[in-house]
C-alpha positions, 0 to 999 in steps of 0.5 A: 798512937803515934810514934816520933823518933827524935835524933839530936844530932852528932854527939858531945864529943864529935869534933867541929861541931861547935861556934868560933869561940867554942862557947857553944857545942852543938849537941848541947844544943841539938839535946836540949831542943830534943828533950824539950820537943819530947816532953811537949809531945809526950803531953800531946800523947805522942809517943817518943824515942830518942835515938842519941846518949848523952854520954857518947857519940853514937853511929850513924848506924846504929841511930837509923837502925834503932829508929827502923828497929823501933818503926816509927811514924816519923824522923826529926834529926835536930842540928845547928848549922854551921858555914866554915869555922869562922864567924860570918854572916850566914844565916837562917833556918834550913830543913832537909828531906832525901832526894827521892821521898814520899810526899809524907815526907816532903809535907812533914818537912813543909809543916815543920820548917813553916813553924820554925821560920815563923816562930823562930822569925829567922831568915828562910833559907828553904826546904832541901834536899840531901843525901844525909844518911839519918834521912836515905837510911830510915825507912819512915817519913825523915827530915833533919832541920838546922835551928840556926847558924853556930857560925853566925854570931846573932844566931849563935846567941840565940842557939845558946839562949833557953828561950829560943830552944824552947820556940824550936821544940815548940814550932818542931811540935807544932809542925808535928802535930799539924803532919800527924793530922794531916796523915791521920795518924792516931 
């Protein structure tokens, strides 16, 4: 059986991570995305580890450690992206994959961000790649995917909204799936 490791990153009360107007917090956002893609991976039969608390902030660290500890199949690091502390007009969904990876990794980004851009119907802004610790320090397939731009006001609306949490979950799980029968993983 497969086993996804799920990170809904930063933590609740990690500073910055928030819109303008402070009506949305990121990890709110990051952690509803997170339970919602567990839940629908769960009834896919996939098994599933979270690597956040609700409650605290946990460290970098200690999130890519519990996820090689635990040695899953793959690492999704959820966010929602931001472009100064000011609203603007960026926006869009990106997904990020370490520099020198495995072409697992760089299918398992490709998959995911496909679904995104075409459940989410948001603008392509591409896969990349990043020196992101979540993604260098694990040692399984590892993407983080940005859902959006806080600092864009239509997108913060639609990162606040249920419904569009929910197309998140659900193009991550798709995009999932669609890897873990490409790599043949049971």
């Amino acid at each position: 059986m497969a086993t996804i490791i799920l990170d809904a990153g930063h933590g609740p009360n990690t500073p910055g991570k928030r819109s303008p107007d402070g009506r949305l917090l990121e990890f709110h956002f990051n952690s509803e995305v997170a339970e919602l893609l567990r839940h629908y991976l769960l009834l896919e039969g996939v098994d599933v580890f979270c690597t956040h608390e609700n409650g605290r902030d946990a460290p970098l660290a200690e999130r890519t450690t519990l996820a090689n500890r635990l040695d899953g199949d793959a690492f999704v690091s959820i966010h929602a992206n931001a472009c100064g502390n000011d609203w603007n007009e960026v926006q869009g969904i990106e997904t990020y994959m370490y520099p020198q990876t495995s072409k697992q990794t760089a299918l398992l980004a490709e998959l995911i961000h496909r679904s995104m851009i075409s459940v989410c119907e948001r603008k392509d802004r591409g896969v990349k790649t990043a020196n992101f610790a979540v993604l260098r320090e694990t040692k399984m397939p590892a993407v983080l995917v940005e859902c959006g731009f806080m600092t864009n006001r239509e997108e913060a609306g639609l990162l606040l909204s249920r419904s569009y949490r929910v197309q998140c979950a659900r193009a991550m799980c798709f995009g999932i799936l669609s890897w873990l029968s490409h790599v043949k993983i049971t």
